[in-house]
C-alpha positions as CSV (number, residue, x, y, z in Angstrom):
1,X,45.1,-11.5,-16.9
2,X,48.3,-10.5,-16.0
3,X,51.9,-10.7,-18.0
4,X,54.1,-13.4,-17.1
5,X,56.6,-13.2,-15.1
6,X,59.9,-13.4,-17.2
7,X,62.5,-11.9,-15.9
8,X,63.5,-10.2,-12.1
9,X,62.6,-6.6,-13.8
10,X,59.1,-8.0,-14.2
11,X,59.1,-9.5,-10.9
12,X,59.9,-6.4,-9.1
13,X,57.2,-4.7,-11.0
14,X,54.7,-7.5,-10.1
15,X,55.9,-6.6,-6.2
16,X,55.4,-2.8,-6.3
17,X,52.2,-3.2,-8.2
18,X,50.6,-5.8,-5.5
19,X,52.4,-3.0,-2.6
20,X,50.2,-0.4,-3.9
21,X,47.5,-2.5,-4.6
22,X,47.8,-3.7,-0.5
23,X,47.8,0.1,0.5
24,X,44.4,1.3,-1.3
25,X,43.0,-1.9,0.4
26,X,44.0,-1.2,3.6
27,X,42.4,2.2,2.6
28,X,39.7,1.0,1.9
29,X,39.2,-1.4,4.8
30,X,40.4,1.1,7.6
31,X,37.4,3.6,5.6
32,X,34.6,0.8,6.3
33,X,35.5,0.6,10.0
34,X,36.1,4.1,11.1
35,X,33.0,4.5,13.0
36,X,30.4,2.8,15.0
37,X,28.2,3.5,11.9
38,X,30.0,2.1,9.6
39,X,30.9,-1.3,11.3
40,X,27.4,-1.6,12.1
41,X,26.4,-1.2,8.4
42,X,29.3,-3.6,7.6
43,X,27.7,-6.3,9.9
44,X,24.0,-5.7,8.3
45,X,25.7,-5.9,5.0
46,X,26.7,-9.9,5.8
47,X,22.9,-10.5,6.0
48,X,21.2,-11.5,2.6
49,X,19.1,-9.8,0.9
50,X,15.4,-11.0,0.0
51,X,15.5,-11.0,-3.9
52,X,11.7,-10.5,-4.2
53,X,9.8,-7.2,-3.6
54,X,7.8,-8.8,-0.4
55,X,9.2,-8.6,3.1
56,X,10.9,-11.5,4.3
57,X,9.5,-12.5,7.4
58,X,13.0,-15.1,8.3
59,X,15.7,-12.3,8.5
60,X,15.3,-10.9,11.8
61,X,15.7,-7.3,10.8
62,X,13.1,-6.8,8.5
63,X,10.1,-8.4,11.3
64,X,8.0,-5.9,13.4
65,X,8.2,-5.4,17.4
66,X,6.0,-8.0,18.3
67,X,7.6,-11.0,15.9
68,X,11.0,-10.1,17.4
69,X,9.4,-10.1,20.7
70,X,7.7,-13.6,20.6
71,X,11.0,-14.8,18.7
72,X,12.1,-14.4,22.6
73,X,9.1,-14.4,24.8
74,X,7.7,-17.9,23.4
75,X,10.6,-19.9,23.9
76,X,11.7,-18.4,27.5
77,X,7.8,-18.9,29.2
78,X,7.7,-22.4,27.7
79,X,11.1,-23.3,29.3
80,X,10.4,-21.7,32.4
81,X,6.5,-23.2,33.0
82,X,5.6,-26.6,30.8
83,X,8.9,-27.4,30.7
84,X,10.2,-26.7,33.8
85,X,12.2,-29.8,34.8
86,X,12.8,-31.0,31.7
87,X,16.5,-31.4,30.4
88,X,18.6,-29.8,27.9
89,X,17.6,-31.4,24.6
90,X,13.9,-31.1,25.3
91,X,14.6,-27.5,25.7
92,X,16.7,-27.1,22.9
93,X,13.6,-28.6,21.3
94,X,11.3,-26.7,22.0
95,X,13.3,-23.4,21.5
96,X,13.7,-24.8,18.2
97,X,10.1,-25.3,18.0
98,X,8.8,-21.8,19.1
99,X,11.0,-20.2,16.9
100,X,9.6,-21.2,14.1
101,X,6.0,-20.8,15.6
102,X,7.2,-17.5,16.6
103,X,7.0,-16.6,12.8
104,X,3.4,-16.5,12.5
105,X,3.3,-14.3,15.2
106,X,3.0,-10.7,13.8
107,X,1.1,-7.3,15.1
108,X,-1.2,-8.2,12.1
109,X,-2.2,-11.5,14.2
110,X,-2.1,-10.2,17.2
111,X,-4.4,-7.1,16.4
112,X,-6.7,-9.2,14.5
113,X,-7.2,-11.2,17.7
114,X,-7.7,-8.4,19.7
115,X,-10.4,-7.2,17.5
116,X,-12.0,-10.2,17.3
117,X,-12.1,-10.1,21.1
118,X,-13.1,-6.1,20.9
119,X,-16.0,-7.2,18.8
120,X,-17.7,-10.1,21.0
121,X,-17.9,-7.7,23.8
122,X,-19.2,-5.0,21.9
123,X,-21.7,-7.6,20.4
124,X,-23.1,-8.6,23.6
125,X,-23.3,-4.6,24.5
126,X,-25.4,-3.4,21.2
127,X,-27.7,-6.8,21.9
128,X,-28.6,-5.4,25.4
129,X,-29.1,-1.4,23.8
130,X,-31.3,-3.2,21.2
131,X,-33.5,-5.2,23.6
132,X,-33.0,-3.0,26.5
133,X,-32.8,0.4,25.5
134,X,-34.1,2.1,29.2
135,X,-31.8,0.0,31.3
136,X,-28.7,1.3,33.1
């Protein structure tokens, strides 16, 4: 802690101190705002940090393509086709809504689906080679 302030000696001390105190701040201020860069790594620096070693699926920058996709996608087709006519809080609800849904969306779902998919079709075309094997 500082030394009290006794006398105006000390006090004029106290004001050149806190001058050049204000001057290596403004340093150091100007420094993180000098470039597009930096005030972009400034901004991301206001976002917490996930304190465990797994990825955080609720901060928007550490989600893959397709979650950041259907964080937008969901929300804007329901609004413009179920919902079409209705008003501003069932809207507001349901963009609510579908952005949490939207976090189970991931490429890992979607890919799995699509395999899932991939493999009923290729299913159905091994069970014709098997029973069909001189057909077209």
């Amino acid at each position: 802690m500082d030394e009290p302030i006794k006398n105006s000696w000390d006090l004029r001390q106290e004001i050149i101190r806190l001058k050049g105190l204000e001057k290596v701040q403004g340093e150091a201020i100007a420094e993180r705002f000098n470039s597009p860069a930096a005030i972009f790594s400034t901004v991301y620096s206001l976002f917490p940090k996930s304190s465990n070693s797994g990825e955080n699926k609720s901060n928007i920058f550490n989600q893959d393509f397709v979650s950041i996709l259907s964080r937008f996608l969901i929300p804007f087709t329901l609004n413009k086709t179920i919902f079409k006519h209705s008003g501003f809080l069932i809207k507001t609800l349901v963009g609510l809504v579908s952005q949490k849904a939207s976090g189970y969306v991931n490429e890992e779902s979607v890919v799995g689906i699509f395999d899932k998919v991939k493999a009923l079709f290729t299913k159905k075309r091994t069970y014709a080679k098997e029973h069909y094997p001189y057909s077209l």
